[in-house]
N, C-alpha and C positions, 0 to 999 in steps of 0.2 A: 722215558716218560713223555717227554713229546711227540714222539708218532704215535702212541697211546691218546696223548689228549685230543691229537688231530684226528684220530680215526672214529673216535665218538661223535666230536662235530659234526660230521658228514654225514650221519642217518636224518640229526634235525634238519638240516639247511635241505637236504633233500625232500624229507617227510613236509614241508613249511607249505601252507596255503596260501592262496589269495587272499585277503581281507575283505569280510563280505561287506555290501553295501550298509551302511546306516539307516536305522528305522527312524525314521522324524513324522509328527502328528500335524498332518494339512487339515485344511478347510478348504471345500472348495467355494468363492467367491457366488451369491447368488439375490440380485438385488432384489430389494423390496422395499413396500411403501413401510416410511415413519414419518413418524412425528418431528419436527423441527424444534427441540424446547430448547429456550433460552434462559440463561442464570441472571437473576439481574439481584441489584443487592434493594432491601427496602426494610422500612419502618413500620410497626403494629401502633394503628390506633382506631379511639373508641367510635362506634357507630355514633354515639350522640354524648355530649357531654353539656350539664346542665349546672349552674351554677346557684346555691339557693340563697337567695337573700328575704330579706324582711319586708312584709307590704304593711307593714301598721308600725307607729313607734311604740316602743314598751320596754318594757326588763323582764329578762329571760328565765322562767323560775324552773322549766326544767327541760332537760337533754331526752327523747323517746327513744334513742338509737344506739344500736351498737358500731363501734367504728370499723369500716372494713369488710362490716355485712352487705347484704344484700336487701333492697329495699326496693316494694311495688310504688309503683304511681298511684297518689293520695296517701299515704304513708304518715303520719303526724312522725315532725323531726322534731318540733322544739314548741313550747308553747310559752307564749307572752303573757304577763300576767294580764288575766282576763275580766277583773273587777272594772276597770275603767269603762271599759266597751259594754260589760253588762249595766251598768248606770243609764249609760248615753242610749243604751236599746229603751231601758225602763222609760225614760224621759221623752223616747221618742213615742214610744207607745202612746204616752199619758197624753202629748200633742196631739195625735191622732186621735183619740176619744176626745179633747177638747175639741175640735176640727168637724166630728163627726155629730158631735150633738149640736153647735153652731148649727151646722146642713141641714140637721132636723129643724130646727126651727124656721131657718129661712124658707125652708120648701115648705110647712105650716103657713109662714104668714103669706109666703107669694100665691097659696091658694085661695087662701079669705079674701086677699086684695084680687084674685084672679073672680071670683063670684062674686064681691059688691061692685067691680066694672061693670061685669056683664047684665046687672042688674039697673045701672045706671046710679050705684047709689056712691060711689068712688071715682074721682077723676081717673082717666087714660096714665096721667103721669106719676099716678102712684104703684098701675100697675107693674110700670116699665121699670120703675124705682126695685118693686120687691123680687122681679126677674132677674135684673141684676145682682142685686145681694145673695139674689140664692144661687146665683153661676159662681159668686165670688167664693162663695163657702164649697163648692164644689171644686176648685180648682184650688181651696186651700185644702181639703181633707186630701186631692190625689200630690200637693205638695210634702204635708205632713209623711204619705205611703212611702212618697221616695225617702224621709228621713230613716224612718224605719227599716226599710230595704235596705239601706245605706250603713246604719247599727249594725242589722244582722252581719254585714256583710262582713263588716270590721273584727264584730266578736269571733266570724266564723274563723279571718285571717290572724287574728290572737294564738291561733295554733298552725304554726308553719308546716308545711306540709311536701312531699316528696314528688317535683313534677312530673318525671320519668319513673322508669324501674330500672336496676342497675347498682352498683358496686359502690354506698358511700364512703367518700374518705374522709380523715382525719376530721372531729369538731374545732371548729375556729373559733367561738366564742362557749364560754359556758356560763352558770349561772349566775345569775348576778348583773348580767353583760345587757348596758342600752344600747340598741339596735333602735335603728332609725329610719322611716319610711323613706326607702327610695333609693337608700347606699347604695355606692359602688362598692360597698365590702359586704362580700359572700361569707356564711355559715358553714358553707360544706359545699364540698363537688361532688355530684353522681356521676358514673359514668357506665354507660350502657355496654358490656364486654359482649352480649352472646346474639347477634351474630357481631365478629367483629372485622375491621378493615387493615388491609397491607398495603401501603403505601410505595411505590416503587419507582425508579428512575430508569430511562434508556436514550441511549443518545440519536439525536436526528439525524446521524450519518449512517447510526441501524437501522432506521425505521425506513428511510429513504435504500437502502441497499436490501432491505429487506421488501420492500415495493417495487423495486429492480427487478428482482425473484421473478415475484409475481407476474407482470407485466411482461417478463419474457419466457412465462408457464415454467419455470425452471421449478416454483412448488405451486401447490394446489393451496384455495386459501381454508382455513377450517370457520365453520359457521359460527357468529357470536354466541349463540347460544350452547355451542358444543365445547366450546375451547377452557380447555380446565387450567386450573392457577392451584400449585402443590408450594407448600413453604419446609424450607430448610432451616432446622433451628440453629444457635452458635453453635451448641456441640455437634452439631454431624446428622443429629436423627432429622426422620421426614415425619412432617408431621402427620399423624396418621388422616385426615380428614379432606380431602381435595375440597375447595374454591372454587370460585366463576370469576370471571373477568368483568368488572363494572364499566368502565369507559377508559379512553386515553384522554387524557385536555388535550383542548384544541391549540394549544399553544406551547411557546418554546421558552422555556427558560431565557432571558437575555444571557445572564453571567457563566452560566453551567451548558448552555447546546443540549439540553433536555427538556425529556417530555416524561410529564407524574401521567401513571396509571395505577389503577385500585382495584385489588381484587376482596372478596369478600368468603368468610368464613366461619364456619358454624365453631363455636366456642365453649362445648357444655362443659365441661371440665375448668375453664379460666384456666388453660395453660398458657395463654396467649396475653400478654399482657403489654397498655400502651406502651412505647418506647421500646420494645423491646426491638434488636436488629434481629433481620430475618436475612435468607436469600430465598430468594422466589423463580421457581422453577414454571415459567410458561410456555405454552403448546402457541406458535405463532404461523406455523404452517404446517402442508405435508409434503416430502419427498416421495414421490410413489414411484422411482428407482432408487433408492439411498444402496449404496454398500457399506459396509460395517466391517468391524475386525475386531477380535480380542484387544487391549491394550497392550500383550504380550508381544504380538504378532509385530510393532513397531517401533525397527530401529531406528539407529543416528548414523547418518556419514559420517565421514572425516572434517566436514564441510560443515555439521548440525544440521544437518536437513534429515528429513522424516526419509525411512524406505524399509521394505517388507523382502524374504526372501520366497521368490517363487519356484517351484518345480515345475519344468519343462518336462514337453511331450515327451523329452529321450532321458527325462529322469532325471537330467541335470539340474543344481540348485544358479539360478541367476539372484541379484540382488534389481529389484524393480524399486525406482523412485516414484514417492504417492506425495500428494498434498492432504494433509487432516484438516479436519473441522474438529467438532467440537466432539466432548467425550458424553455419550449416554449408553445408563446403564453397563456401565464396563465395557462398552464398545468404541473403538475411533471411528466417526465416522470419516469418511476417504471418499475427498471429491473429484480426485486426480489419479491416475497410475493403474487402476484397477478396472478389471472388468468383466463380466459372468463368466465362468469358467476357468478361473484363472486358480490354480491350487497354492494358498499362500499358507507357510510352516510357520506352528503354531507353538509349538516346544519339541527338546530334542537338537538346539541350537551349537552347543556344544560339541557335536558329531560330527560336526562338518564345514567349511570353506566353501564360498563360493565357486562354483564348479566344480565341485564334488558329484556322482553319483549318488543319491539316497534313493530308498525305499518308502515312498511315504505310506502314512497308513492313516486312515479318518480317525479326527481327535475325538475323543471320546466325551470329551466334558463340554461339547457343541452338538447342534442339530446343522440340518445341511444348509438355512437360511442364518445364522450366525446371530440367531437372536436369542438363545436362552441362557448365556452366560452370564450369571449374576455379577455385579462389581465386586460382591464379598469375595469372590472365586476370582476373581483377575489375579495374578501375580506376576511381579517384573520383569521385565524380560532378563536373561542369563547373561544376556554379552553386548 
């Protein structure tokens, strides 16, 4: 039976092949300008927020608003009972017809005294007497006007009113409620949501290293007016609507080594709402050599250090050490190790050892500039 099982053997071991080379999916390395965007973490709030308090003292006989609506500027929010202020209009009126018919008369008598002067049948000192009286009666009818002005004005403030447009919240006082001219205690907050602001921090060892960049042309700067601000909600989504960037302050935080900048955003929906945490994704420069790589594409040493494997001219796989930057759109970018031409293996990890022979072949779910790879499409690397 055994020179029987040995004589079998010996067709396969004869018949046996080479082991063909392993097909693995490169990219070949080929720079281009991007966008340098930074994550920075920040805060949603309201473009303008208005606080409403009472201009006339009164008791509150009714509420105009619904809580949590929406409400234009001049808007009636609460109205003061208005009998008071209507009295004080009447009264003031009645002043002013008193006042006004006074003026009739004095300008009647300062005329009779003003024709028996000139006649000689009247002393000088009478007439100066009725010139007076009739300025005095003039200067009380435009007194009286201002009381009147002054009524209106109070009756008009008897109904509180909305002085922005914007999103009120909660009623703080309701019916019944004396409100007093001039409090520090507000009625209700408005608050203006659409367009609204993101509030953000970044540290001055970035702003200063990122001024480094520049300075040494290492990026290109993008125009104020070009430079867009994208927000990240808690869960994951972007918001769909890009921002503009409003200014940095001129100044550093003492406690924090920060600097607030604000970018601004269209709201129509109110899915944005104060307080809410964001992260904010901004365009702070360009690289117009950046390289880029799948996420795939980048191992760990033994060590923890980042590095990619490349295929050489003779086919061989080397393991090449890279420095990362930061991750967009599912790509690392690689500011270290890499450079045009360089064919880095993208999947197909599995096949092969360092110095192995592979077969590369161009990855399929990449273009030759390594920019269409969506992050939803990234997947971990195998080893």
């Amino acid at each position: 039976m055994a020179p029987l099982l040995a004589g079998c053997s010996e067709p396969i071991a004869a018949g046996a092949a080479a082991p063909a080379e392993p097909e693995v999916g490169t990219l070949t390395v080929r720079p281009q300008a991007r966008a340098l965007i930074r994550e920075l973490p920040g805060r949603i709030a309201p473009t303008r927020v208005s606080e409403v308090r009472a201009r006339v003292s009164g008791i509150i006989v009714e509420r105009l608003f619904q809580q949590g609506t929406e409400v234009k500027a001049g808007d009636p929010l609460y109205r003061i009972d208005p009998k008071p202020f209507e009295v004080e209009l009447q009264a003031s009126e009645a002043a002013l017809g008193k006042a006004v018919a006074a003026l009739d008369l004095a300008t009647q008598h300062a005329r009779r005294i003003a024709m028996l002067t000139s006649q000689r049948a009247a002393p000088e000192a009478e007439n100066e007497k009725a010139v007076g009286a009739q300025r005095q009666a003039e200067a009380e009818v435009g007194s009286r006007k201002a009381d009147v002005a002054r009524a209106r004005l109070n009756l008009d403030y008897a109904t509180i009113r909305a002085p922005i447009s914007g999103v009120v919240g909660a009623a703080l006082v309701s019916e019944g409620a004396l409100v007093v001219e001039n409090d520090t205690t507000s009625l209700a907050t408005i608050q203006q949501l659409d367009p609204i602001y993101a509030d953000f921090t970044q540290s001055v060892a970035e702003m200063n290293k990122l001024r480094r960049k520049f300075d040494n042309g290492d990026l290109d700067r993008i125009s104020p007016d070009a430079a867009k601000v994208r927000l990240v909600l808690d869960d994951g989504t972007v918001y769909p609507i890009s921002g503009r960037l409003l200014f940095s302050e001129a100044k550093v935080d003492a406690f924090t080594g920060q600097v607030t900048l604000r970018g601004q955003f269209a709201n129509p929906k109110r899915e944005l709402l104060p307080g809410m945490y964001v992260r904010v994704l901004i365009e702070q420069g360009i690289d117009s050599d950046a390289i880029a790589v799948p996420q795939q594409a980048i191992q760990r040493d033994a060590g923890g250090g980042s590095e990619v494997y490349v295929v050489k001219d003779d086919g061989r796989v080397a393991a090449q050490p890279v420095r990362t930057g930061a991750i967009q759109d599912g790509l690392w970018l690689i500011s270290e190790g890499l450079k045009e031409g360089d064919r880095v293996i993208i999947d197909g990890f599995q096949k092969f050892v360092p110095g192995d022979k592979v077969r590369p072949k161009s990855w399929a779910d990449a273009d030759a500039s390594a920019g269409a790879q969506p992050a939803a499409q990234a997947v971990p690397a195998s080893r």
